[in-house]
Phi, psi and omega in degrees: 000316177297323194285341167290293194310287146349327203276315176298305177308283185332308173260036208003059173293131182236160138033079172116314193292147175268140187298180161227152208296169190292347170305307207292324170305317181287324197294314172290335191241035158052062181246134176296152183283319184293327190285308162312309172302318176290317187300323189288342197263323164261359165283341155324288175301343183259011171091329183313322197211159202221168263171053204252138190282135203094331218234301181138205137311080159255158152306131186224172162198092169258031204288308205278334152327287202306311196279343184266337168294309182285311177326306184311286192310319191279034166234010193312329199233109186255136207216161180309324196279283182310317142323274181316311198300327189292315195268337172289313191295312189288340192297272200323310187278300194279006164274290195279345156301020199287314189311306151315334190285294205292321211274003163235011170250195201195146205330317170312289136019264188306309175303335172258004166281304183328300182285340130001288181298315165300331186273354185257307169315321168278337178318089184272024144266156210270311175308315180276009152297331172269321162310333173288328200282333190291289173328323206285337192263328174277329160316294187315293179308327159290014201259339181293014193021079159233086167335312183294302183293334200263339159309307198289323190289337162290327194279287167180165189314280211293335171268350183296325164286337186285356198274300177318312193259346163254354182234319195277331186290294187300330148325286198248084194273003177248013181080007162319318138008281171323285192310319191321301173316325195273338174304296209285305193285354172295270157021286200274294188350323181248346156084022164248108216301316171308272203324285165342274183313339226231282192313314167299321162335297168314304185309320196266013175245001173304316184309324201309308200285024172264312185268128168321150172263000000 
């Protein structure tokens, strides 16, 4: 697997370009067609390379589909444990970044959390009320221009929705949800780094008393 990789460097292979066949692969590294398969069988899996009949081996790069695909299965069961873990990691990032948060956003910025934010009160279905509530905090995160961060918050997605939509969207069916919202984004408008941090806190542990110790 590695001397394939290399193989991919060596010849800058992108996207789209095809592998050589699995003969030709055993004949350069001096491999059994069973050793050359396995390896193809886990650059599969890691997103590298897609495998298609007729054509052979090309280069893909699905590696963040592949970590969101294992992300997805290991939260398939959302708990007290998956919870805390989801909401302390987003605590770290949507806390502690208020200082990047002022010093880089901007009036658009606020006017579009807002409708963000509107769209999520009138929204009377519950799922896509938790798809506005998910945007509205990725919005907010996106506002750090951090690529990596805005990855991680795409891998996930899927339990940051079952938290919106089974515990915290449905809790607060009385628009609480909402004002909270409208609290952090006051907050950062007004530049005021406490109110921010105090308010987001609140926000991402409102949920906790749904799930049992």
């Amino acid at each position: 697997m590695i001397e394939i990789k290399a193989l991919i460097d060596k010849r800058n292979l992108v996207v789209g370009d095809p592998l050589p066949s699995e003969r030709e692969l055993g004949d350069m590294f001096a491999s059994s067609r069973t050793t050359v398969r396995e390896a193809m069988r886990i650059l599969k899996a890691y997103g590298v390379v897609d495998v298609r009949p007729k054509v052979g081996a090309v280069i893909t790069d699905r590696r963040m589909d592949a970590v969101f695909d294992l992300y997805s299965f290991n939260t398939l069961e959302l708990n007290r444990q998956t919870y805390l873990d989801t909401q302390s990691f987003r605590e770290l990032i949507e806390v502690g970044s208020v200082d990047r948060l002022i010093e880089r956003f901007q009036p658009a910025d606020i006017v579009e959390l807002r409708e963000i934010n509107d769209a999520m009160r009138e929204e009377g279905h519950n799922p896509t009320a938790a798809q506005h509530d998910y945007h509205f905090h990725l919005k907010l995160v996106g506002i750090l221009a951090n690529k990596q961060v805005l990855e991680i918050y795409r891998i996930m997605q899927p339990v940051m929705l079952k938290i919106m939509e089974t515990g915290v969207a449905r809790m607060k069916s009385n628009g609480l949800n909402f004002d909270e919202h409208g609290a952090i984004v006051d907050a950062l408008e007004s530049r005021n780094r406490l109110a921010f941090q105090y308010r987001m806190s609140q926000h991402l542990e409102a949920g906790l008393a749904l799930f049992k110790e």
